[in-house]
N, C-alpha and C positions, 0 to 999 in steps of 0.2 A: 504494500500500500504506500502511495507517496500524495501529498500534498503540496508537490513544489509545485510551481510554475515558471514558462521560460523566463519572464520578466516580469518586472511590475504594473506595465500597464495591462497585460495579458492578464496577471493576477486580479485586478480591479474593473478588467472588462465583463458587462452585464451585470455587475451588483452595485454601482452606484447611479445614481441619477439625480437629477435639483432635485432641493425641498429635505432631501434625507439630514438627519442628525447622525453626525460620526463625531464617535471617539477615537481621540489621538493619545497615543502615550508621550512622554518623555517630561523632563522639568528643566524649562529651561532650554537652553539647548541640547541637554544630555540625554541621552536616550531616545531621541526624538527619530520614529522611522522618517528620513530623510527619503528616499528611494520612491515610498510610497505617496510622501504628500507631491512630490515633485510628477507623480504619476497622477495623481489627483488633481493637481493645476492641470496637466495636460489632459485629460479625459473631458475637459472643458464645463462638467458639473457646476451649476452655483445656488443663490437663495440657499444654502447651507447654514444646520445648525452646529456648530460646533464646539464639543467638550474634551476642554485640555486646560491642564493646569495655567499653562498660559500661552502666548498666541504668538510665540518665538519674537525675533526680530525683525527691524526692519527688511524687506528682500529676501529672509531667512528662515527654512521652519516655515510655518502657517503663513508668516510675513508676506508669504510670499502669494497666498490665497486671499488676506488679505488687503495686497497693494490691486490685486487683480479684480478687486469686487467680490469676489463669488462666496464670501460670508455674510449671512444675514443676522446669527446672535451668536453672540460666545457664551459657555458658561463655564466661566473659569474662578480662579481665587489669586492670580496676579497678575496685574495687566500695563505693570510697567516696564519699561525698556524698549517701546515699539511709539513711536508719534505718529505713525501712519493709524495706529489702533486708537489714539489719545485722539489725532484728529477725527475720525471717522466718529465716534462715541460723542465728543462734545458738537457735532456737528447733526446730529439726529439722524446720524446713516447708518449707524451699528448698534443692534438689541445687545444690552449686557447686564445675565445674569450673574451676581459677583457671589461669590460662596465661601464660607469661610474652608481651608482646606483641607483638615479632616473630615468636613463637612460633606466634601467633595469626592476624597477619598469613602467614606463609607454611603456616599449616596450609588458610586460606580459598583462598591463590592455589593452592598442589597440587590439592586438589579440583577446582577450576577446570579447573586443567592435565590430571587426569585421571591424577594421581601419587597415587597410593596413600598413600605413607607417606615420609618422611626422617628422614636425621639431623644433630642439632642438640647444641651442644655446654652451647646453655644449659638449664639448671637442674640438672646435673649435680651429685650428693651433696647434693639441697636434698629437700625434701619433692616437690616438682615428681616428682623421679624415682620416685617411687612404683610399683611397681609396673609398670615400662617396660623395654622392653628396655636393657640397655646392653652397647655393641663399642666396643671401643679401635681406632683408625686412627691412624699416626703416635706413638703413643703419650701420644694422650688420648682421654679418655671422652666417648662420646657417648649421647646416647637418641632413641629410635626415635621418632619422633612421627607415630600419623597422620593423613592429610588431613582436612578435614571439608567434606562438601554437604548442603547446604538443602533442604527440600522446598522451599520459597519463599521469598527473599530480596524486603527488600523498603528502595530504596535512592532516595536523594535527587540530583538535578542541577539545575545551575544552566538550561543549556541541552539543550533537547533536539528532535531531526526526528521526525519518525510514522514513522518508521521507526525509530526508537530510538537512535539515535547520539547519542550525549551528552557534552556537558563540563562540565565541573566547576569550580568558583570556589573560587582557594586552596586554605585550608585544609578545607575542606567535601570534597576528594579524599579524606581520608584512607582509610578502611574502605569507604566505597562502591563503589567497583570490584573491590575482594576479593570484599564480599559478591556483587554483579551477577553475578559468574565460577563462584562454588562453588553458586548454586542454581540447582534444576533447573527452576524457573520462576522469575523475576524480573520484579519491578513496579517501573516508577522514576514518581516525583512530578518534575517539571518545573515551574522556576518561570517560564522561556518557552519557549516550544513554538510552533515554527516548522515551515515546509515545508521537506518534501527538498529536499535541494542548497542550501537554504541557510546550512549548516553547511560550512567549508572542510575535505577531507577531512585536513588536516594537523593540523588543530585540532580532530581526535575523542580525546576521553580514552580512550570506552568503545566499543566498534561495536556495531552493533545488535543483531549475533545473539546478544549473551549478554542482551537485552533483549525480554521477551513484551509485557508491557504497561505503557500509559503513562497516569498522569493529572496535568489540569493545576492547576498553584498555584500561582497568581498573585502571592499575596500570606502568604509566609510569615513567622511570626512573629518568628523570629530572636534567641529570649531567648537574655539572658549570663549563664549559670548562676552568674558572683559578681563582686559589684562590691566593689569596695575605696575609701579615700580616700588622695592622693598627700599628703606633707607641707605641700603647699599650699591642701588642701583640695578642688580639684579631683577632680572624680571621673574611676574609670580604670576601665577592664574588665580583667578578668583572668582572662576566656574569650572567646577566638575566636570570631565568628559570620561565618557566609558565607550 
């Protein structure tokens, strides 16, 4: 059984179309299936909802879907480091649900799980609560948050079998197995991709059945969305890449 496919647009031919809600993994620029969204600008899809932690950079990542138009709401929990997002948002051109981001993370893994809805005590008397339920338990306030699923998730791993079992490197775990879980098709980019069995079944992050299809990338680019200098002049990074 294999789940690869030759490419990425190949991989995302027939399951996407305007109007869909897809989840994107990565934080940041780390982790982020590059291969895939840059298949996704070209597939020419738009009116897109989309949920990711946040909405990469300018030209960069999602940046790039949304310098092109083709996003119509985000629902993410950071949504700095992009003016093309800033401009679009203060300008009444982009819906944005802002979530706080465990908030976000356990709204992608319920979906997954097939949970409906919970409750959470964060954002309680903030703007967050807008418009949400809120019950007292214990004698504090909570709001009702519910799940969210994808039409199409579309997420990155480090390693992965044609069968779809995957691991992840470091910090590159973050959002990627939330998103894998909440949509109801999921594409992962793999940057080795190996045969069955030869992943140890102790060392799967993600199993395969929440994995449709795979494609491979070899060679991912791995930008550090900001570099700084140390008092020594040495340069640092000071964004994660996996």
């Amino acid at each position: 059984m294999t789940k690869s496919w030759a490419s990425a647009g190949a991989a995302l031919a027939g399951i996407v179309a305007d109007g869909q809600t897809i989840a994107v993994g990565g934080f940041g620029l780390c982790g982020i299936p590059e291969l895939l969204i840059d298949a996704l600008h070209a597939a020419g899809v738009g009116r897109l909802t989309v949920i990711s932690n946040n909405a990469g950079v300018d030209d960069v990542g999602l940046g790039k879907l949304l310098a092109a138009r083709r996003i119509r709401k985000m629902i993410a929990s950071y949504v700095g480091e992009n003016r093309e997002f800033e401009r679009q948002y203060l300008a009444g051109e982009l819906e944005l649900e802002l979530t706080p981001q465990g908030t976000l993370a356990e709204k992608l893994r319920a979906g997954g799980a097939g949970i409906p809805a919970f409750f959470t005590r964060t954002g309680v008397g903030t703007v967050v609560a807008r418009g949400k339920e809120l019950r007292w338990f214990d004698g504090e306030g909570y709001l009702l948050e519910r799940a969210l699923v994808a039409d199409v998730a579309l997420i990155r791993a480090w390693k992965g079998d044609r069968a779809g079992n995957l691991v992840f490197r470091r910090t590159a775990r973050n959002f990627n197995p939330l998103c894998a879980m909440a949509g109801r098709i999921t594409v992962a980019e793999v940057e080795h991709l190996v045969d069955n069995g030869e992943i140890d079944p102790d060392s799967v992050h993600l199993p395969g059945v929440f994995v449709h299809r795979l494609v491979h990338n070899p060679d991912p680019l791995k930008r550090v969305e900001k570099r700084t200098l140390s008092d020594s002049g040495k340069e640092c990074a000071h964004a994660l890449v996996a």
